[in-house]
GUDOMAR-997673 format. One line per field, with one value per residue (C-alpha): residue number from 1; residue in three letters; x, y, z. Coordinates in steps of 0.001 Angstrom, whole numbers, plus 500000, padded with zeros to 6 digits. Layout:
num = [NUM/...] $
residu = [ALA/...] $
x = [X/...] $
y = [Y/...] $
z = [Z/...] $
REM end
This chain:
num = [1/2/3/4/5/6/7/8/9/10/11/12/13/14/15/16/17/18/19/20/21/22/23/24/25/26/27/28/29/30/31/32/33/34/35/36/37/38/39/40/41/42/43/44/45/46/47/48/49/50/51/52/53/54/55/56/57/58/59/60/61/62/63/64/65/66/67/68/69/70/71/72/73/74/75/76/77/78/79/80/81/82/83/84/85/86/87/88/89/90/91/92/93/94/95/96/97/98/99/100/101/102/103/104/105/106/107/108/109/110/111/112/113/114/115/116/117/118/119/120/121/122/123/124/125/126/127/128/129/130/131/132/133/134/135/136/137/138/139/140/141/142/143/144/145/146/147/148/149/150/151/152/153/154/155/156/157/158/159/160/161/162/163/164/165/166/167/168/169/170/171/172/173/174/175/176/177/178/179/180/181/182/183/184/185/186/187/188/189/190/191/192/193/194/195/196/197/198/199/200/201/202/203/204/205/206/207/208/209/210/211/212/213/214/215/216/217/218/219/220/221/222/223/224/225/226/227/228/229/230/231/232/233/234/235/236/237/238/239/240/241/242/243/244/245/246/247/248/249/250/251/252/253/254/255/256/257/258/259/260/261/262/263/264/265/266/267/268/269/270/271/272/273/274/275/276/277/278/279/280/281/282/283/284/285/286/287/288/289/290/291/292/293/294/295/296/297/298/299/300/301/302/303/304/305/306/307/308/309/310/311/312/313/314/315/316/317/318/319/320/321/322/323/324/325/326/327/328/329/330/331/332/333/334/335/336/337/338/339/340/341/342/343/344/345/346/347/348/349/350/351/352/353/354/355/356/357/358/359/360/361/362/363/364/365/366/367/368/369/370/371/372/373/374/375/376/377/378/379/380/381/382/383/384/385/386/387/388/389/390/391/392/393/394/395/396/397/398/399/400/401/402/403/404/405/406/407/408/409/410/411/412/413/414/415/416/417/418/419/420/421/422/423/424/425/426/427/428/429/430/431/432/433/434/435/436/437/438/439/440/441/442/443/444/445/446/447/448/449/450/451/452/453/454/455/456/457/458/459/460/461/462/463/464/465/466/467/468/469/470/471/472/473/474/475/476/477/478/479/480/481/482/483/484/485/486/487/488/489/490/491/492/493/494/495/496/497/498/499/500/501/502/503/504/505/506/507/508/509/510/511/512/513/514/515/516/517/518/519/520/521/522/523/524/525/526/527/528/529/530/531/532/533/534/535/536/537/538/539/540/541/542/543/544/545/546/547/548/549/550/551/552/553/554/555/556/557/558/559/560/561/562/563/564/565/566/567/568/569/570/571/572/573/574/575/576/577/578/579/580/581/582/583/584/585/586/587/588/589/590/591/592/593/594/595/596/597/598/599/600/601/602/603/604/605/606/607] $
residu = [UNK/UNK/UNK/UNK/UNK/UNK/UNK/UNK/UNK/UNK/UNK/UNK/UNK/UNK/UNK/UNK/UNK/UNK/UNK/UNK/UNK/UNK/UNK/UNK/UNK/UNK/UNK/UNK/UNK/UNK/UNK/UNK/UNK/UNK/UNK/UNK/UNK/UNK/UNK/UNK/UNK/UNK/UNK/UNK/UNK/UNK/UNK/UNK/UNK/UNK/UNK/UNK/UNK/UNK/UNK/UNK/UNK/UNK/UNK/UNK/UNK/UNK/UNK/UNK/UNK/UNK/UNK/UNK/UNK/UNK/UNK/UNK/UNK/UNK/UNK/UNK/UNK/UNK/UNK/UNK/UNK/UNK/UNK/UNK/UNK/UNK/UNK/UNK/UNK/UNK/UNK/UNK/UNK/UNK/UNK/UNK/UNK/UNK/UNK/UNK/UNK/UNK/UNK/UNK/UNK/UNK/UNK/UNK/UNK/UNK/UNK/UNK/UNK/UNK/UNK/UNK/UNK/UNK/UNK/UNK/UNK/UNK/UNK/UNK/UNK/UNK/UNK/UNK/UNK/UNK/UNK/UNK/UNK/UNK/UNK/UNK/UNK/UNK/UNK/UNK/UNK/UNK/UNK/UNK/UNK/UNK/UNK/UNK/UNK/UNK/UNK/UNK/UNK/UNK/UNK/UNK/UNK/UNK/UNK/UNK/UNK/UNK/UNK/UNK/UNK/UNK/UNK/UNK/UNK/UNK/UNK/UNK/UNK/UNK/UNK/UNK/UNK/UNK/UNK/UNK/UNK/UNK/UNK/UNK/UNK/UNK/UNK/UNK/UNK/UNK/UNK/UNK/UNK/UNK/UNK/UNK/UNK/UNK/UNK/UNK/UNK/UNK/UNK/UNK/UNK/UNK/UNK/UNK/UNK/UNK/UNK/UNK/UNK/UNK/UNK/UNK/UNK/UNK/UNK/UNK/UNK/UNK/UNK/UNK/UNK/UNK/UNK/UNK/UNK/UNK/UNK/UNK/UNK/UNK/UNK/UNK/UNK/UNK/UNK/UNK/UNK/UNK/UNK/UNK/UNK/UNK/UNK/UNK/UNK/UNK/UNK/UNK/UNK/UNK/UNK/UNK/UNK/UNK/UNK/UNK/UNK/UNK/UNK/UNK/UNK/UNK/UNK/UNK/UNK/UNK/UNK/UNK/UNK/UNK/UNK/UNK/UNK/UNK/UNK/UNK/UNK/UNK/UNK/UNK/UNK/UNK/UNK/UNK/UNK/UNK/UNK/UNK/UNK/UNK/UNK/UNK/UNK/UNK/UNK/UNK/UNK/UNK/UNK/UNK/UNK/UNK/UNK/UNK/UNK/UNK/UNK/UNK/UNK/UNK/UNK/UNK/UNK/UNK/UNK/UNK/UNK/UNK/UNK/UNK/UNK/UNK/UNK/UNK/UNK/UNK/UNK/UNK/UNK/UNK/UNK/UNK/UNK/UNK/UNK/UNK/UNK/UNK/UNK/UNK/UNK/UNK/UNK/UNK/UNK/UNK/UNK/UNK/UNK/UNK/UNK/UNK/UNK/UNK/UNK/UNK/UNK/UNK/UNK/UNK/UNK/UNK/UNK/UNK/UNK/UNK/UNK/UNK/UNK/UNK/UNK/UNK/UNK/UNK/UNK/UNK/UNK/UNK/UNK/UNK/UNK/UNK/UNK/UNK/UNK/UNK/UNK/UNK/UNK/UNK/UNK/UNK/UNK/UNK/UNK/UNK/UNK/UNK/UNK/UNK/UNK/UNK/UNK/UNK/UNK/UNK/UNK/UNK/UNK/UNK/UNK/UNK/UNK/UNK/UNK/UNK/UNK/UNK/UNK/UNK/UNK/UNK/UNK/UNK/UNK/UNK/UNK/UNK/UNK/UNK/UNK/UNK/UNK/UNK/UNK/UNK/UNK/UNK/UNK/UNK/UNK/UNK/UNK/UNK/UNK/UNK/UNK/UNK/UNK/UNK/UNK/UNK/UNK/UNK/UNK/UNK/UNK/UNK/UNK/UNK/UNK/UNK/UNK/UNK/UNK/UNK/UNK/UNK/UNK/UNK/UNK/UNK/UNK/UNK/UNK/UNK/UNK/UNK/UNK/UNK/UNK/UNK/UNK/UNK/UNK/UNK/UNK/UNK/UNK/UNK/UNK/UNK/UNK/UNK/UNK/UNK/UNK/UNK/UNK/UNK/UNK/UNK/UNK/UNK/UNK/UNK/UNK/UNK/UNK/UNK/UNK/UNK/UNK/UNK/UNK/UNK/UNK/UNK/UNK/UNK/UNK/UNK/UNK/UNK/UNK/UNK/UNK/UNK/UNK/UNK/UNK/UNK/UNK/UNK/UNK/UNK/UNK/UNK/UNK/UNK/UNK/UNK/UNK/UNK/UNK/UNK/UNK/UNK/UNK/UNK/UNK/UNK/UNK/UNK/UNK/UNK/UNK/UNK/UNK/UNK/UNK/UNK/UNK/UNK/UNK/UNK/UNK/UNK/UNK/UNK/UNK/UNK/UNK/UNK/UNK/UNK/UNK/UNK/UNK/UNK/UNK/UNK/UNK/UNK/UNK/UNK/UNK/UNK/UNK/UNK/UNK/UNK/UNK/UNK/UNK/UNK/UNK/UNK/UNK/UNK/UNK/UNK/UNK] $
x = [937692/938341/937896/934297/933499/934409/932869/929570/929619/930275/927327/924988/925629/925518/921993/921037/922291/920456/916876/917423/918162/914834/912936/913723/913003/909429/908691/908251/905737/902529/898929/895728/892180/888798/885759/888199/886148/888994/891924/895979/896426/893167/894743/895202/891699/888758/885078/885320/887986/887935/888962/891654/892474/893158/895332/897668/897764/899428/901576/902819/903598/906069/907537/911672/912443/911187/907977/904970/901549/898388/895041/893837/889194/886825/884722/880975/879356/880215/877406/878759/877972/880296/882947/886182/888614/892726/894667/898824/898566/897323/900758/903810/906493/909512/910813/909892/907163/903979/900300/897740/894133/892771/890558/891018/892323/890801/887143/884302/882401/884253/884948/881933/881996/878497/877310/873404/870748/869353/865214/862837/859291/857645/854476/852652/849713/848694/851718/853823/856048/855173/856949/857484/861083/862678/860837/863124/864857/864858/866879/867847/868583/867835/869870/868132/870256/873386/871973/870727/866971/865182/863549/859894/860361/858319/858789/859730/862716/864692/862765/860360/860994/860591/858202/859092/861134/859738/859804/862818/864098/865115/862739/859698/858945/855854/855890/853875/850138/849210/853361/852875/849881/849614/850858/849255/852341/854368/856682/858758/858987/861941/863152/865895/866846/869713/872343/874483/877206/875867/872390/869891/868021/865397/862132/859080/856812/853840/852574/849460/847440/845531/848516/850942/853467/855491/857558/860196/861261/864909/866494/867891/871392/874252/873509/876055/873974/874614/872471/868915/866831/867103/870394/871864/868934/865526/863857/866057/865504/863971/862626/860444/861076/860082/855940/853589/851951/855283/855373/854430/857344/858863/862249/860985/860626/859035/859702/857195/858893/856044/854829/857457/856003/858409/856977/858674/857757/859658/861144/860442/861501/862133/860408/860317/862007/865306/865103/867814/867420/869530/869262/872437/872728/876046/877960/881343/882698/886312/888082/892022/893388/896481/898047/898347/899392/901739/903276/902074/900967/899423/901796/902468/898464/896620/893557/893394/890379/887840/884425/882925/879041/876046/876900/874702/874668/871998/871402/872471/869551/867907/868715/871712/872995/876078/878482/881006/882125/879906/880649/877790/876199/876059/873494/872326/869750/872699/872532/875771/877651/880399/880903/881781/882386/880664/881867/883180/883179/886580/888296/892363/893699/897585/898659/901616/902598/899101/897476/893696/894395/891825/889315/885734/883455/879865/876169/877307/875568/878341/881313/883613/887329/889046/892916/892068/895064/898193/898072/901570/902374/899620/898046/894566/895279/893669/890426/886555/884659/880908/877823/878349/876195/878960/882469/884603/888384/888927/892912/893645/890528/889130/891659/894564/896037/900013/901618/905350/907955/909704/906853/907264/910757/910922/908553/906094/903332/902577/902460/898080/899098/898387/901589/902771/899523/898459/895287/896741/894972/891392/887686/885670/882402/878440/879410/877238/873925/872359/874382/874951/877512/880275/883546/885180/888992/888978/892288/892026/894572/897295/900826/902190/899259/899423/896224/896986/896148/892474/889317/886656/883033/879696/879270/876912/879408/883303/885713/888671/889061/892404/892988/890778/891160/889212/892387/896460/897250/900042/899039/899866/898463/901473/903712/900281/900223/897049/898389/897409/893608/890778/887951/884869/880968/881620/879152/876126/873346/875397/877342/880376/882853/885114/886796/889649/888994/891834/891878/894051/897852/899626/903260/904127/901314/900856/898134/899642/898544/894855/892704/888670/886073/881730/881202/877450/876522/875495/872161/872683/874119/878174/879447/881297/884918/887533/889853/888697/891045/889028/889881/893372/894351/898583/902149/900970/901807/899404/901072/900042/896539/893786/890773/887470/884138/883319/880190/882012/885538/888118/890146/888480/890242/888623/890228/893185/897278/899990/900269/902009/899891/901658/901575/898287/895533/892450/889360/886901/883225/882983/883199/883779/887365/889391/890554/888024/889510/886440/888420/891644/894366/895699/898735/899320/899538/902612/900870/903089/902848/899722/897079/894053/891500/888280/885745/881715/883007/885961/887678/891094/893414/894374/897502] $
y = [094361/097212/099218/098106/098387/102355/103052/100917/103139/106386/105591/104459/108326/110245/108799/109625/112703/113356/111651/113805/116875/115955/115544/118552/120380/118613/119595/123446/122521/121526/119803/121381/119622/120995/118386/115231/112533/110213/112763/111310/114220/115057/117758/120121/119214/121564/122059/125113/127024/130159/128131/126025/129717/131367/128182/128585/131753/130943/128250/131106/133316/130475/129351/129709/127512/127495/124753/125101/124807/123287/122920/120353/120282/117552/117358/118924/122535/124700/127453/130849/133013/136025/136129/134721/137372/136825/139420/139773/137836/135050/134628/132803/134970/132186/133303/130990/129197/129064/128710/126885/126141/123217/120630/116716/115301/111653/113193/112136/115365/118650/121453/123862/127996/128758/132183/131107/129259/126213/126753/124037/124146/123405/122776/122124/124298/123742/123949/125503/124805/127539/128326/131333/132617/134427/137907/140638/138365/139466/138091/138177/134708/131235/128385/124669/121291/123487/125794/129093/129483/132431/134989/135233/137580/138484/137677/134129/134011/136899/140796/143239/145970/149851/151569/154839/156717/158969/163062/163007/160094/158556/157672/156067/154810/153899/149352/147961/146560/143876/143174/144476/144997/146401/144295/143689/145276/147252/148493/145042/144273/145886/146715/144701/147200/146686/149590/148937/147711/147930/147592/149187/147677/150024/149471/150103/152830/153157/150961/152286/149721/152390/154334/151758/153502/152200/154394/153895/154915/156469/157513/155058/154838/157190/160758/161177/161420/158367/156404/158184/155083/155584/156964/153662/152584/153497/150389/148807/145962/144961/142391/142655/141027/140037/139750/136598/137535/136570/133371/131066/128841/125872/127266/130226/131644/134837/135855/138267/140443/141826/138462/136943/133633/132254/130544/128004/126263/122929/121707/118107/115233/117563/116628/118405/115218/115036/119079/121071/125307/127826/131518/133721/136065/136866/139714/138196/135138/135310/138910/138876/142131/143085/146346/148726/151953/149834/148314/144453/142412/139308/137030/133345/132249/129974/127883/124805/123032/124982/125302/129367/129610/131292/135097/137918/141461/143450/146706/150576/153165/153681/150956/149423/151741/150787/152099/149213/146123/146067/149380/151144/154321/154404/157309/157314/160257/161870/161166/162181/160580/158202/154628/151516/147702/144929/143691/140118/136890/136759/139850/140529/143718/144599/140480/139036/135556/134597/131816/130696/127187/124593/126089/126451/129471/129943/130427/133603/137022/139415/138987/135870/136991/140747/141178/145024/147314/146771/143167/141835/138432/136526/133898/132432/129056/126219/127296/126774/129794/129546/130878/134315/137237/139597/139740/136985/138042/141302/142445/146203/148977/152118/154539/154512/157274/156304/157834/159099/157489/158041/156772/153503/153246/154210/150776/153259/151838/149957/150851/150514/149803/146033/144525/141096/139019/135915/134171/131326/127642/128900/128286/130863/130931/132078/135300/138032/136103/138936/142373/141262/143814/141878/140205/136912/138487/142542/144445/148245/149904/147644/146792/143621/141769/137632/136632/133328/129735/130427/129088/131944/131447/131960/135396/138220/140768/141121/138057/139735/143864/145377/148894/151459/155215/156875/158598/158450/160283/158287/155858/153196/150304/149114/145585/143176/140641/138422/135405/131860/132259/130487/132982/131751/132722/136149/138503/136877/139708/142717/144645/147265/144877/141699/139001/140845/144666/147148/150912/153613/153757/150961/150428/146857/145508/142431/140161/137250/133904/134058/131986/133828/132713/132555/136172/136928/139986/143015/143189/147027/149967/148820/145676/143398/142437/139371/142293/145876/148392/151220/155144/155882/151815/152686/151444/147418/144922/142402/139358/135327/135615/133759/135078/133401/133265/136443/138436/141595/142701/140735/143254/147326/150399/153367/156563/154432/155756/153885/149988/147425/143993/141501/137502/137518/135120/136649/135361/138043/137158/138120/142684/142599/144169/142778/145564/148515/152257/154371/157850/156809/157346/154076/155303/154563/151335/149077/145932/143698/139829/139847/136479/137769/134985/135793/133305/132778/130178/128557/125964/125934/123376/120073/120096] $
z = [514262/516506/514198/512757/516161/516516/513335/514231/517508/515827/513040/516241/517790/514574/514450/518184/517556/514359/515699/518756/516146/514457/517896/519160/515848/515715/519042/518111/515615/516459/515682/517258/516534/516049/516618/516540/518639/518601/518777/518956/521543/523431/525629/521816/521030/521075/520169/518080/515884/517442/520842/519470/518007/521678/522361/519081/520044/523205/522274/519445/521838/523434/520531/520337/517475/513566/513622/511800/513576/512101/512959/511902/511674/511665/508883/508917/508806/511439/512143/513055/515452/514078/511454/512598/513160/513075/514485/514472/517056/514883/512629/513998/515676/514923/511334/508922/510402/509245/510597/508820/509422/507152/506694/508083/504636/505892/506563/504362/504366/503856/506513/505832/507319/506935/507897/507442/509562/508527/507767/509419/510721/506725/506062/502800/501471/497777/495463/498052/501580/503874/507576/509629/510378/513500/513890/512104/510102/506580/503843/499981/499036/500142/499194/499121/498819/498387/494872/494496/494560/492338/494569/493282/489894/487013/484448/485181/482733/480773/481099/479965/477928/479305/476958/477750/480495/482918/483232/485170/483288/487269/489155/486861/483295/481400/481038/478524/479223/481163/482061/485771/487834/491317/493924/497584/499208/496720/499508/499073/495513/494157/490054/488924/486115/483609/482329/479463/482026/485533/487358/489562/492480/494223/495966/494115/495088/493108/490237/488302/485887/484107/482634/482771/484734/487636/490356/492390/495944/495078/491368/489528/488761/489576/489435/486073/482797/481166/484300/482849/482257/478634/478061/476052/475336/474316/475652/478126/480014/483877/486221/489023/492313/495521/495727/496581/492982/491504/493113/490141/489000/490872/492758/493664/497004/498758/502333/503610/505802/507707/508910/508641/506203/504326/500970/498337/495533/495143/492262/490792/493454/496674/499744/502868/504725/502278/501881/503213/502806/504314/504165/505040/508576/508564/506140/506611/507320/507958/508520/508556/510165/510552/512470/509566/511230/513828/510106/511860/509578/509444/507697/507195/507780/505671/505297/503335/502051/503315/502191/503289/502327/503119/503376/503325/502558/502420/500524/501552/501787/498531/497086/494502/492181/490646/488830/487580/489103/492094/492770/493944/495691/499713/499303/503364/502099/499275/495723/495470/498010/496855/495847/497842/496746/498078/500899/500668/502690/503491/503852/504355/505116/506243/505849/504333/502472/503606/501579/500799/499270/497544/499133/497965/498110/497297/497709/498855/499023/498106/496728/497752/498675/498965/499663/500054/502320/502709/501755/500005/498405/499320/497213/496473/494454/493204/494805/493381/493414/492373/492466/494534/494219/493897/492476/492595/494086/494708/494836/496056/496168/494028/495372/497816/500070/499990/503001/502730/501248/504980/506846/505167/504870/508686/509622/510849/508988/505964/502176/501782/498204/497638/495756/494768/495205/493144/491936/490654/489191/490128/488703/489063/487862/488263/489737/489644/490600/492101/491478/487412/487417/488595/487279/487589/489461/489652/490484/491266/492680/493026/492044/490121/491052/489139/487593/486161/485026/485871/483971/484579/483086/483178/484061/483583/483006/482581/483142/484599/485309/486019/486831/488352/486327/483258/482323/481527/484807/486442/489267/491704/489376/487575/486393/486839/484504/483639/481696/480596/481915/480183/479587/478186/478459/480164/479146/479282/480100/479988/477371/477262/478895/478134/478542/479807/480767/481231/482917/482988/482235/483569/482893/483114/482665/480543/479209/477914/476543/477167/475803/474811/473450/473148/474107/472509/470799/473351/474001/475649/472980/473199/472082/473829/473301/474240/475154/475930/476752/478338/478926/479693/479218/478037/478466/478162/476316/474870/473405/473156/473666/471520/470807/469066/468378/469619/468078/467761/467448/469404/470743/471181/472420/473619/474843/475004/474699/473237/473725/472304/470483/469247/468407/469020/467356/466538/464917/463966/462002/458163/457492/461394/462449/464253/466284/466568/467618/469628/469780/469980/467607/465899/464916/469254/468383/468309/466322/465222/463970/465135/462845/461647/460670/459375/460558/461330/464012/464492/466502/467808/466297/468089/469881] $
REM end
């Protein structure tokens, strides 16, 4: 009996001991609340994130023992003032421990980071809703009942065709009759004018009915040769935007920025009582910054089920002129000054194991999400990213500076070169509403960079881009692999890109088990491809990956050194090939067990 007794005891302590164990553990993590009206621990609750922010920050600073800390916000759309900015200070200083921001799982609305202002004040007159926003508030895009709005364009639907290009073949061109007239203030409308692979956007200057010939303020395109206005093409395509003439369709809108009127046409069953618009202020929403030259990174942050919307940007001086994939001139008087990507929404730079997670971005003005310097195994998963104006995730840039391989090894700052990264279980789609130019996921400069298990669709232009150099001169871009994505409808208005769209010579590199299809034929001079391996593309591999109903050739190389293709299913139309060589030597190529099926259209098999 005695004995029960001792062992009855002993069990009783071990689980003191253990719940004590537990307790003390648990009390180094902990819950903050944003917004909670009935919060379990009022004293950790706060009205805003950037306040429950400074006190995370303080309890971080306390910390002694591995806990994770979570902040937990109330569900509803949270106006900002500024983009929220996390610092080092921001990531936990207990090893192993992690910080995450997120969304109450039991609200009934979502958690909503909107950089835009909510427009009120409407009044009817005729077809239209007319108010008057904020003095000196100007703005590209306006967003009603949570979709995209069409900024007053002629023509209404699809473009006009350029007649003939100008002297200087840059800065005007001769339309055809009666497609444009002179508006009432030309000084705001602004060409929308297509490339074979980018765009333009410039203010108009001049527009003369009686010889049919339109001007703009600044040259189109980039100041290389292939940008004249008929370079590709003798009679490319354009839109005009942004006059009260144009305003003739329901869902459009016009803002005139001297007096400051906003006007909207409504579409069938709006009404100004149920009607809910929003036009973007700020240019970012979230920034994560880390300590790059003092090698302190943000690390172990993450936001969870978070909805970022409503971002602006607005153009540089003279206008858009882009090159590729949202890059674009920053011409500040210069021609020929150099390019610059859109900036994005959310922004890291110098963080570590940082995580965006099931969140949602869109109606956004620029591009959604960039892990740009310095930024090392961090992961954007599961996340729905929709109609943006620029690209969708951005990993690494267009050209990095690596300091000394002593310098890094001495903790003395960071490697800029953006390694390890992941954009995992994602759908990304509608990108490239404004600046068609843009891609679904583009990697530049970066190193073993995971682009996987996404469905991308819908686009304008190119589904996913990886590398960032016209030739086989050894870089930092190396070992990414782009694997098991869905890639469908890419292409849509633009020509010269792909599915998938490779640069430069990248050892390592693989696309595997893709799945392509419904590219349409190119409406510019260069067909379209599921898989296009640009100037200098070299040293990948290219294995798995489906490929169907595409108008032209499945797979295209140009300028391209030795890779290896193999395993791969490809479905090209009747007399079309299914691999076509522009100036590159086939013999390059390792092909091997590779199905060729000829086919007008075909459907994949049932599993």
């Amino acid at each position: 009996m005695m004995g029960i007794r001792v062992r009855l005891l002993l069990a009783f302590l071990l689980l003191t001991l253990a719940m004590l164990t537990a307790r003390s553990s648990l009390g180094q993590s902990a819950t903050f609340y944003v917004n909670y009206q009935k919060s379990p621990e009022p004293e950790r609750t706060f009205r805003t994130i950037e306040e429950a922010q400074q006190a995370v920050r303080k309890f971080l600073k306390e910390q002694k023992q591995p806990g994770d800390v979570t902040v937990l916000i109330e569900g509803g759309t949270y106006y900002l003032n500024a983009p929220l900015k996390f610092t080092a200070e921001d990531s936990p200083t207990v090893k192993d421990s992690i910080v995450t921001y997120k969304a109450n799982p039991q609200a009934t609305v979502p958690v909503l980071l909107s950089g835009g202002t909510e427009i009120s004040g409407w009044q009817r007159d005729g077809q239209l809703w007319k108010t008057k926003v904020p003095a000196g508030w100007q703005f590209r895009e306006l967003f009603v009942n949570g979709e995209r709005r069409t900024r007053a364009r002629t023509p209404t639907t699809g473009f006009f065709r350029v007649v003939k290009a100008g002297p200087d073949k840059r800065t005007s061109f001769q339309f055809k009759a009666g497609d444009l007239k002179r508006f009432s203030k030309l000084a705001q409308a602004e060409i929308v004018f297509l490339h074979d692979w980018s765009i333009s956007r410039i203010a108009v200057a001049d527009i003369d009915e009686k010889a049919n010939t339109i001007r703009f303020q600044a040259p189109i395109g980039r100041p290389a040769p292939y940008f004249a206005i008929d370079n590709y093409e003798q009679h490319p395509r354009y839109a005009i935007e942004n006059a009260a003439e144009l305003l003739d369709s329901p869902g459009e809108w016009y803002l005139d920025t001297e007096s400051g009127v906003l006007s909207y046409w409504p579409v069938a069953g709006e009404t100004i009582e149920q009607t809910k618009a929003i036009a973007p202020r700020l240019t970012g929403l979230l920034n994560v910054q880390g300590d790059e030259a003092a090698a302190r990174p943000v690390h172990n942050l993450r936001f969870e089920a978070v909805t970022f919307a409503h971002c602006a940007w607005s153009l540089p001086p003279g206008g858009y002129a882009e090159s590729q994939a949202t890059t674009h001139a920053v011409r500040h008087g210069d021609p020929n000054s150099p390019s610059e990507l859109i900036p994005a929404a959310v922004t890291f730079d110098a963080a570590e194991n940082c995580a965006l997670d099931r969140c949602r971005f869109e109606n956004l003005g620029g591009t959604a999400v960039w892990f740009r310097r310095a930024c090392k195994t961090n992961r954007v998963s599961k996340c729905r990213i929709r109609d943006v104006a620029g690209n969708g995730v951005n990993i690494g840039q267009p050209q990095v500076d690596v300091p000394s391989a002593q310098a890094i090894a001495a903790g003395t700052a960071l490697n800029p070169v953006s390694h390890g990264n992941a954009v995992v279980f994602n759908r990304i789609e509608h990108c490239g509403a404004i600046y068609h130019g843009a891609v679904g996921v583009w990697v530049g400069m970066a190193k073993a960079t995971e682009v996987s298990s996404n469905e991308i669709g819908h686009l304008p232009y190119t589904g996913v881009s990886v590398g960032w150099n016209w030739s086989m001169t050894p870089t930092v871009c190396e070992g990414n692999v782009i694997s098991s994505n869905h890639i469908h409808h890419v292409m849509q208005l633009l020509s010269d890109g792909a599915g998938i769209y490779t640069l430069g010579r990248q050892p390592g590199t693989v696309l595997r088990g893709n799945v392509i299809h419904d590219l349409p034929v190119n409406a510019g001079r260069a067909e379209s491809n599921g898989i296009f391996m640009d100037e200098g593309s070299s040293e990948m591999l290219v294995e798995n990956n489906v490929i169907y109903n595409i108008a032209k050739s499945p797979i295209r190389l140009h300028k391209a050194g030795k890779n290896t293709l193999r395993k791969n299913q490809l479905v090209s139309k009747p007399k079309t090939p299914p691999f076509r060589y522009n100036n590159t030597n086939e013999k390059l190529m390792v092909l091997d067990d590779n199905r060729l099926i000829e086919a007008e259209t075909w459907t994949p098999p049932m599993k």
